[in-house]
Structures are given as C-alpha cells and as structure tokens.
N, C-alpha and C positions, 0 to 999 in steps of 0.2 A: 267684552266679547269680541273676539278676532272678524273679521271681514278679509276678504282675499286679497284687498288693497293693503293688506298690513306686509305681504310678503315678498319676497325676490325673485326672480329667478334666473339661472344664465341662458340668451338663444343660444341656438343650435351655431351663430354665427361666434359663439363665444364672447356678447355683452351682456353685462347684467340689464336685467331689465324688471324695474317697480312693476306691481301688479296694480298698482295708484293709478296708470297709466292707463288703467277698464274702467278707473272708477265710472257709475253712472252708466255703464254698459251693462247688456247681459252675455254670459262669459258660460263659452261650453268647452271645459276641462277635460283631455279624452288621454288615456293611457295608450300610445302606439306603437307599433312595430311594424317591420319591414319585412318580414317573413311567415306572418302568420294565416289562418283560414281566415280571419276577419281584415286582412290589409286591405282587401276592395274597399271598403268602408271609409276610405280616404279621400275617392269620390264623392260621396253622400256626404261628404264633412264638406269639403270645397263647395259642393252646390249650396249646403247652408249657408256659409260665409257668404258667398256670391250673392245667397236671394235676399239673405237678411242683415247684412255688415251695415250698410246705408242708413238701417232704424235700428242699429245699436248693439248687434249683435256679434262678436268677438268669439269666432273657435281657436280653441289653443290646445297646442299639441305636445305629448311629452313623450318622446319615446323612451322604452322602459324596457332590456332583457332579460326581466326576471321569468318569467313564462316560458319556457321550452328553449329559452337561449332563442329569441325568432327576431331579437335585434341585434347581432354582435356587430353591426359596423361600427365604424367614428360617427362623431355627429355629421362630419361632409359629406361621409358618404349614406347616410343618413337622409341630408336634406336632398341633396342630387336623385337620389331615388325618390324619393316624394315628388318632388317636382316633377323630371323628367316622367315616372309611370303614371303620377295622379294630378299634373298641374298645379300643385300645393302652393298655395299663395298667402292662405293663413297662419299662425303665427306659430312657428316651433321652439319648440327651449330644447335643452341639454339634455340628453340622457340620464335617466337617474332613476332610483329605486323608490316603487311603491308600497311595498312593505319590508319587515325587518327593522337592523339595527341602523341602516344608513337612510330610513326612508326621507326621500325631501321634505324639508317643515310642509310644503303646502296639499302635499298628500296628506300627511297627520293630522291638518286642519280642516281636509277636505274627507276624511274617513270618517273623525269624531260629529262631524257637521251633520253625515248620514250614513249611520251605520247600513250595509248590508246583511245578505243572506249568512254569508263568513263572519256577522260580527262587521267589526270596524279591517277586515282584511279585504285586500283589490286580490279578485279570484284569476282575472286573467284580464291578457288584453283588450284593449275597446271600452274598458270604463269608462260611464260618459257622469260628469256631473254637471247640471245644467246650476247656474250662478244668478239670481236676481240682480238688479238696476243697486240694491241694496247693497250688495255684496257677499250674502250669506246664500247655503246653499238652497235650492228650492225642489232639487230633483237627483236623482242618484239612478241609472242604467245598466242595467244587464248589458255583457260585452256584444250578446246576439241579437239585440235591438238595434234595429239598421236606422241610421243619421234621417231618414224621412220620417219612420215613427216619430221623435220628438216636435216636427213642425207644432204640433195644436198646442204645446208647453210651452216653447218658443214663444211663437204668435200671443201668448197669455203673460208669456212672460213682458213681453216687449211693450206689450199695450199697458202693463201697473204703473 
C-alpha cells in the first residue's frame, strides 16, 4: 500500500523533490491558487506552518488552474505572489492538475486514500489533506474549511 513517501514531485523553483523527504512528518497537502475566493487561506496555511513546523508539521502547496482558470501564471509568478501577498515560506511544487487525464500520481493517491463528497474528484480549490507521521491519509477538507479549523487534527495528529 503506497504512503506519500513513495512519490515525486517538482517545486515551484523547478527541482524535483522526494516526498521521502516528510517521511515521519505530518504533511498538509492543500490544492492552491492565486486568484481565488479562498486565496486568503494562504495566511491560515503560513500560521500553521509557523506554529507547528518545529513538532513536525509540513504544509505543502500545489497550485492547480483547474477551477475557474484562478491560477494562470508561471510557477514564478506564482511563488512571488505567495510570498510577497501572504509571506509563504512553506513548501510549494509545480502546478499541476487535480483531476482528469493528466492528474499528478500524488493526487490519485491522495483521492483514492479519501474519497470525498465528488467521489474520489477535488471539487475546487483549497483541498486540504491532512497526512499522518505514517504516511497515509488521516483527513480530507472541504475547500471552505479555514486552515485554524484543522488545528485539533493537527495537535492529534502530531502527538501519535
């Protein structure tokens, strides 16, 4: 059975990067964009990082235009807008698609792991999957669940 350390993925700075790399972390997977009603939520992702990165806790970001077209830039201009509007200091990959024919392996692992309300389909931006120390999924997020809801899953997660 796959664990999220089995998979790749490229930053946003165009290196590949092992997901090996979280092992023994707990890892919150979020589907983002740069144009959406939910971008503030980039905030609430950064304060995570911030308050829980130290006891093992890894947000990772994946910007993804499949949703209303609400991410059309490059990755640079991508990361420069993260940074610059929301201080974004935790860890972004490449753009890339959540569902469909080109979807990245670690959405397909990360779909089948917890299906949603869609079935095993990401409805829209701000999917959050939250990742046990294990590697497997332990939680799956409604796009309109704001990055402070999950603290008490977090905190449970971090303390297994």
């Amino acid at each position: 059975m796959a664990v999220l350390g089995d998979f790749t993925a490229t930053t946003i700075d165009g290196v590949e990067q092992p997901l090996s790399d979280f092992a023994g972390q707990v890892v919150l997977v979020v589907n983002t964009a740069s144009e959406c009603g939910f971008t503030p939520q980039f905030a609430g992702l950064q304060e995570l990082w911030e308050t829980y990165r130290d006891r093992g806790l890894t947000v990772v970001g994946f910007p993804c235009n499949q949703f209303g077209e609400q991410d059309p830039g490059t990755d640079d201009e991508i990361g420069a807008f993260c940074q610059k509007n929301y201080g974004v200091t935790f860890p972004m990959m490449a753009k890339v698609d959540v569902n469909g024919a080109d979807t990245h392996p670690v959405w397909e692992w990360l779909k089948a792991e917890k299906g949603g309300l869609l079935g095993d389909r990401i409805k829209w931006n701000f999917t959050k999957f939250l990742v046990g120390r294990d590697g497997h999924v332990i939680g799956r997020y409604a796009p309109q669940a704001e990055p402070a809801t999950l603290v008490g899953d977090i905190e449970k997660a971090l303390a297994a």
